[in-house]
C-alpha positions as CSV (number, residue, x, y, z in Angstrom):
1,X,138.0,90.3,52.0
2,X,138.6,93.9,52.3
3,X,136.1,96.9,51.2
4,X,136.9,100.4,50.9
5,X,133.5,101.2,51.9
6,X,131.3,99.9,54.1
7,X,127.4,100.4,53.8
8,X,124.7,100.7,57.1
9,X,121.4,101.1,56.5
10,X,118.2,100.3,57.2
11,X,117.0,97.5,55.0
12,X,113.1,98.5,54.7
13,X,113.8,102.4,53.8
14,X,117.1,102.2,52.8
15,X,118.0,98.5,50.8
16,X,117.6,100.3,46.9
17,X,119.5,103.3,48.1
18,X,122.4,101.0,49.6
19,X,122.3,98.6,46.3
20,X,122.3,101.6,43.7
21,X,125.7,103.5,45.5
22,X,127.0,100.3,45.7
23,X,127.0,99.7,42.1
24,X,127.7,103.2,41.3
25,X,130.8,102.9,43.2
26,X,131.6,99.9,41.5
27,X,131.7,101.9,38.3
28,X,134.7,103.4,39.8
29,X,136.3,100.6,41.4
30,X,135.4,101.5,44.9
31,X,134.9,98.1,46.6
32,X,131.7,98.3,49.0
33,X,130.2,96.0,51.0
34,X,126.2,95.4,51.3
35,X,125.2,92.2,53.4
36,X,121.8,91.8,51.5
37,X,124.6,91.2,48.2
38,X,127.9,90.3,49.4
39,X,127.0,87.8,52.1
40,X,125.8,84.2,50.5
41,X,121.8,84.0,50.8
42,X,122.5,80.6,52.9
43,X,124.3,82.0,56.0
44,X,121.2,84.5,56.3
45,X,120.5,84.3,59.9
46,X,123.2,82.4,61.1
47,X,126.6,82.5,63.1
48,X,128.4,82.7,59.6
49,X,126.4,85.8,58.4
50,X,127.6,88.0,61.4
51,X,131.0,86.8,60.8
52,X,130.6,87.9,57.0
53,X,129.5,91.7,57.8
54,X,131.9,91.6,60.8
55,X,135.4,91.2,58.8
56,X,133.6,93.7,56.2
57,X,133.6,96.1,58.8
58,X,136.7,95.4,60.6
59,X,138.6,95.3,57.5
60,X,136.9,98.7,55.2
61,X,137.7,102.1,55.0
62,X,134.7,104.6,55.4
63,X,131.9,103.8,57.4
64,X,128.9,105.0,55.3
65,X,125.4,105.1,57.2
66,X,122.5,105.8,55.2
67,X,119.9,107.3,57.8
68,X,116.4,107.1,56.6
69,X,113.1,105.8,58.2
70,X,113.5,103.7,61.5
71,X,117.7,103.6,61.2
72,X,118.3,104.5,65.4
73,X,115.6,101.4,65.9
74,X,117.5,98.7,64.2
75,X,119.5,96.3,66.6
76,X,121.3,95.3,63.8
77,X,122.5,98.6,62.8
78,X,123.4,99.8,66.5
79,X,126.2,96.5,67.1
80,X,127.2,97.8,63.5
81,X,127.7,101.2,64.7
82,X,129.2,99.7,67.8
83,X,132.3,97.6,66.1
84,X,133.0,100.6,63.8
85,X,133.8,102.7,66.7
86,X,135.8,99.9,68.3
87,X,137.9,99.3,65.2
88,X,138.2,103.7,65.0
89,X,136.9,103.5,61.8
90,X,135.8,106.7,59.2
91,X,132.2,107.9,59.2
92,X,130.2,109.4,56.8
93,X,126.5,110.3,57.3
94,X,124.0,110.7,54.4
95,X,120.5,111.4,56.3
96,X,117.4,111.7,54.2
97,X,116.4,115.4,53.5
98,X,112.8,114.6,55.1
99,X,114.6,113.3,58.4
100,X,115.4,115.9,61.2
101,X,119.3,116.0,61.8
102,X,118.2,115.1,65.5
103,X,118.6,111.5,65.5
104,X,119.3,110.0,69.2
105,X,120.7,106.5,69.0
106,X,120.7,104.5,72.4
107,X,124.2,101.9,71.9
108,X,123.5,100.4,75.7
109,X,126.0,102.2,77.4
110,X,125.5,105.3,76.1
111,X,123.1,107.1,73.5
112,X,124.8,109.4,70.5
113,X,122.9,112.4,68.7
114,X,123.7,112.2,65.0
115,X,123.5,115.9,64.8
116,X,126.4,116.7,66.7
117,X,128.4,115.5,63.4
118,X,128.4,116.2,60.2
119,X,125.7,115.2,57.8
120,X,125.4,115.0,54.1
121,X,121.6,115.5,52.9
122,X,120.0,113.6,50.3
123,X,116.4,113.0,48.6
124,X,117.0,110.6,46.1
125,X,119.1,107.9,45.1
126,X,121.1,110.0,42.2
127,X,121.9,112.7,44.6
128,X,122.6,110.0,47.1
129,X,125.5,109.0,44.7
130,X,126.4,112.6,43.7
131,X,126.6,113.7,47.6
132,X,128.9,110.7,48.1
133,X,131.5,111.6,45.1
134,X,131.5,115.1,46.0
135,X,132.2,114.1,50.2
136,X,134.7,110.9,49.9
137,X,136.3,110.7,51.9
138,X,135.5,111.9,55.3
139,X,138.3,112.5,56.8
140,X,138.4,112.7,60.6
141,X,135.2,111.9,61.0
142,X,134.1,110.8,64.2
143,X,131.1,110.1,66.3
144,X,129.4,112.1,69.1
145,X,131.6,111.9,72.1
146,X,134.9,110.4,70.2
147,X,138.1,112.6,70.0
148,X,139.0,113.0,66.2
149,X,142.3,111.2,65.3
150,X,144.7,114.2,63.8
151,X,145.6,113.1,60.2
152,X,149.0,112.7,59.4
153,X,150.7,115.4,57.7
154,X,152.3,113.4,54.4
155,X,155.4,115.4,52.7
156,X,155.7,114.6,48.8
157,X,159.2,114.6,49.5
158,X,159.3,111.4,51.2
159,X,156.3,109.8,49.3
160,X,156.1,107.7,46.2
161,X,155.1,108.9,43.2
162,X,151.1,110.0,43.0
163,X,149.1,107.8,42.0
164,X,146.7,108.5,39.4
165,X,143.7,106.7,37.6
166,X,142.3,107.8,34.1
167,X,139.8,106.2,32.2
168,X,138.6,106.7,28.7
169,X,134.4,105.7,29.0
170,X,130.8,106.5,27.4
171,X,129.1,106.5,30.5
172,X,127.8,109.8,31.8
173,X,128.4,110.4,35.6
174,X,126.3,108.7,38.0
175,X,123.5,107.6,35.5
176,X,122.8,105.0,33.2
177,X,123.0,107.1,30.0
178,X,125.5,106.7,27.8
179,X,127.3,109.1,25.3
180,X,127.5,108.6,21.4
181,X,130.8,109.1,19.4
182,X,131.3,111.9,18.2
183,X,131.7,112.9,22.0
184,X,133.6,110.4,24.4
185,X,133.7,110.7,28.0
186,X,136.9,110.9,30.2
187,X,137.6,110.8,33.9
188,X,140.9,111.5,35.7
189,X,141.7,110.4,39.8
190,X,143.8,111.2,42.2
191,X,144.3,108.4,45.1
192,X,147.4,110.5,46.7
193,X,146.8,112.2,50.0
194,X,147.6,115.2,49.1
195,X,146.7,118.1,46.0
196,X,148.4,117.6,42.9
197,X,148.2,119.2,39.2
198,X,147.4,117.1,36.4
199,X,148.3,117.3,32.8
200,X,146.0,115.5,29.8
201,X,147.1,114.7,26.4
202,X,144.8,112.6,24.3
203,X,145.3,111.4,20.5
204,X,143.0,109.7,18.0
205,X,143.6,107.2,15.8
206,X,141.5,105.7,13.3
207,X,142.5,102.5,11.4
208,X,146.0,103.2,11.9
209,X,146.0,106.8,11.0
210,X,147.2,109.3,13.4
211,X,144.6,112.2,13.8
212,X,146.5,114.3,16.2
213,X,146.6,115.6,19.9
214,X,142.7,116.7,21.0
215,X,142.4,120.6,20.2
216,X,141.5,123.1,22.6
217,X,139.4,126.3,22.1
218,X,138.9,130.1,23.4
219,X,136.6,130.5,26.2
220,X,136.0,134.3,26.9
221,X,139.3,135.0,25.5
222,X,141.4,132.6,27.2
223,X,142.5,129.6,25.0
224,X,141.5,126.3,27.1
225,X,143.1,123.0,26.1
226,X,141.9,120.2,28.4
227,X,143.2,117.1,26.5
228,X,146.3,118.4,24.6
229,X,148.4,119.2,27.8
230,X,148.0,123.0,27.7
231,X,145.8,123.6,30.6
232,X,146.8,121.6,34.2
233,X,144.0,119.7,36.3
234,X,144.1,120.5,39.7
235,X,143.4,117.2,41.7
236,X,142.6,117.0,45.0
237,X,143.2,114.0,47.1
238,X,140.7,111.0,46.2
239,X,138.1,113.5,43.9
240,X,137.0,112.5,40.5
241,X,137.2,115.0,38.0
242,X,134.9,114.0,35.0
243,X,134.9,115.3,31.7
244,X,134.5,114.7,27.5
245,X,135.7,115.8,24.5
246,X,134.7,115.2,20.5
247,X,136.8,113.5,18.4
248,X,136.9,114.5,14.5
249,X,133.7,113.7,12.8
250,X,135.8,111.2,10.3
251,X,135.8,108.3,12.9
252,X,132.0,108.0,12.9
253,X,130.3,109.5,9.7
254,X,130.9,107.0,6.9
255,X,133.2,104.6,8.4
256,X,133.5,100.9,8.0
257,X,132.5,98.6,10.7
258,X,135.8,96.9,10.7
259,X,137.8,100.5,11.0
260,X,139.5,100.7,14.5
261,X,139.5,103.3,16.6
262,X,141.4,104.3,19.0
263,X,142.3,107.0,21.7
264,X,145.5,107.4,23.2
265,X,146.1,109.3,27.0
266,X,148.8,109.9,28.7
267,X,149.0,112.3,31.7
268,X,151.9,114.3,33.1
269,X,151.5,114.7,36.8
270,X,153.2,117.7,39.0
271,X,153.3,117.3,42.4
272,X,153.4,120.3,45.5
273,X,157.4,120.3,45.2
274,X,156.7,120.5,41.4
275,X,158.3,117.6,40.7
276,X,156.9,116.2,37.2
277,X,156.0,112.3,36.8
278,X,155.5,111.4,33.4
279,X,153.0,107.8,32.7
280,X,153.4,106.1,30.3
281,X,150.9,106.6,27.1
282,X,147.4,104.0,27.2
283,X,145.0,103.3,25.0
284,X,141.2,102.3,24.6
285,X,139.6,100.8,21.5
286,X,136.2,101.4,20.9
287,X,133.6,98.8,20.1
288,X,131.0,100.0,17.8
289,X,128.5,97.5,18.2
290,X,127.8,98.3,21.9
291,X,129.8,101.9,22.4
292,X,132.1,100.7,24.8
293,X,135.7,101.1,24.8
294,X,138.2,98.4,26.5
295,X,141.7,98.6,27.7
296,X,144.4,98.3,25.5
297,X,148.8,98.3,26.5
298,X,150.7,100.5,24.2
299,X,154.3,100.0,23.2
300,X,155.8,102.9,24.1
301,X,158.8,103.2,21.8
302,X,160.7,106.5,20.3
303,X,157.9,107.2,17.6
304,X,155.3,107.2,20.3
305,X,157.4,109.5,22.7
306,X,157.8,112.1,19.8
307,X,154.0,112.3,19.3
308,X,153.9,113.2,22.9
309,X,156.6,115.9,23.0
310,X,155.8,117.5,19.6
């Protein structure tokens, strides 16, 4: 199995840390792998459970070390290091604020100073998370004494179509709270590899009645409309951009249970040769009785297209 991330770290100073950014990643369908979870409890301390975190590293993305208390002692974590670099894999390094960035490792042949590369500070497990949203990906990260591979240069031109993931959602960023209608959270991503502008239109409709496109309002001035495709989202590669609007107070304040509700997106994407790549319009119903919303396909047919171009 492949991961897009794959977590090192020190499993007495660093085992919640590595479990809670897993699961926050997981939120956001970033795949990561953490042996103490992904590898069956049975092959602990066997053949098998080297082969396990092995292919996970062979086969991820990022490299992610977690440096807190003890990481340069671990054998463990050194032949981890030591197949990453083999397999020229992405690193990122989170050290804990309380560490000094002068970590030496000794990898047999050679020892490596963490602070001759680039480290991303953290002192708890939510700015853990946070640090790791804001820095994904690395790229061109590389050890101490490794040459940095040049990325390659990607014209839009000659590249499909961006690719972008949008997600209507109650939870709040990177915490276990949850919002409450009348506000409804919203995140937008980009997974191309290079900057692109972003258009949002959002629509509500309660029990089958169209409430219109989200409405904007003037900031210092300036009109600013987020969700109803007046005001572009600049995306760059990989980021999430998070964000939430209210919908009219109708859908909540003395509405039957059995009322559906639902909010429309679609998104209009421009890309750097401003071409424009319209998706198609989705849909999330909400659930009342646990404030969740799930996915739900829309027909897109010529009455739903003029609600979008109106």
């Amino acid at each position: 199995m492949s991961y897009e991330v794959f977590i090192c770290y020190k499993r007495t100073s660093g085992d919640e840390l590595a479990t809670r950014l897993k699961e926050a990643l997981g939120e956001y369908d970033i795949s990561a792998f953490v042996d103490t979870v992904d590898i069956p409890k049975q092959y602990e301390s066997t053949a098998r459970w080297w082969e396990y975190r092995n292919n996970a590293i062979v086969n991820c993305k990022i490299f992610a070390m977690i440096v807190t208390i003890g990481f340069e002692k671990s054998s463990d974590i050194v032949r981890e290091i030591k197949l990453a670099r083999s397999e020229n894999k992405k690193f990122m390094c989170f050290r804990w604020a309380r560490l000094s960035p002068e970590i030496i490792i000794n990898l047999g042949d050679e020892s490596i100073n963490l602070k001759d590369m680039e480290q991303i500070s953290f002192d708890s497990p939510s700015q853990l998370v946070r640090q790791f949203f804001d820095n994904y990906p690395k790229q061109n990260q590389a050890l101490p004494g490794e040459e940095a591979v040049s990325p390659k240069i990607v014209s839009s031109k000659d590249s499909n179509p961006p690719l972008v993931h949008y997600e209507i959602t109650q939870s709040i960023q990177n915490t276990k709270l949850q919002r409450m209608l009348p506000d409804v959270g919203f995140y937008i991503r980009s997974w191309h590899p290079y900057p692109i502008k972003a258009k949002v239109k959002a629509r509500v409709i309660l029990d089958g009645k169209d409430l219109g496109m989200e409405k904007g309002d003037f900031r210092n001035g300036r009109y600013v409309g987020y969700y109803n495709g007046k005001t572009e989202w600049n995306l760059n590669p990989y980021v999430i951009v998070f964000g939430h609007f209210n919908i009219p107070k109708e859908c909540v304040e003395g509405v039957e249970k059995d009322k559906i509700l639902t909010v429309e997106v679609r998104v209009t994407v421009e890309d750097q040769n401003r071409q424009i790549f319209e998706y198609l319009p989705v849909a999330w119903t909400y659930i009342r009785r646990n404030n969740l919303w799930f996915f739900e396909p829309v027909d897109f047919d010529s009455s739903i297209k003029d609600r979008y171009t109106s």
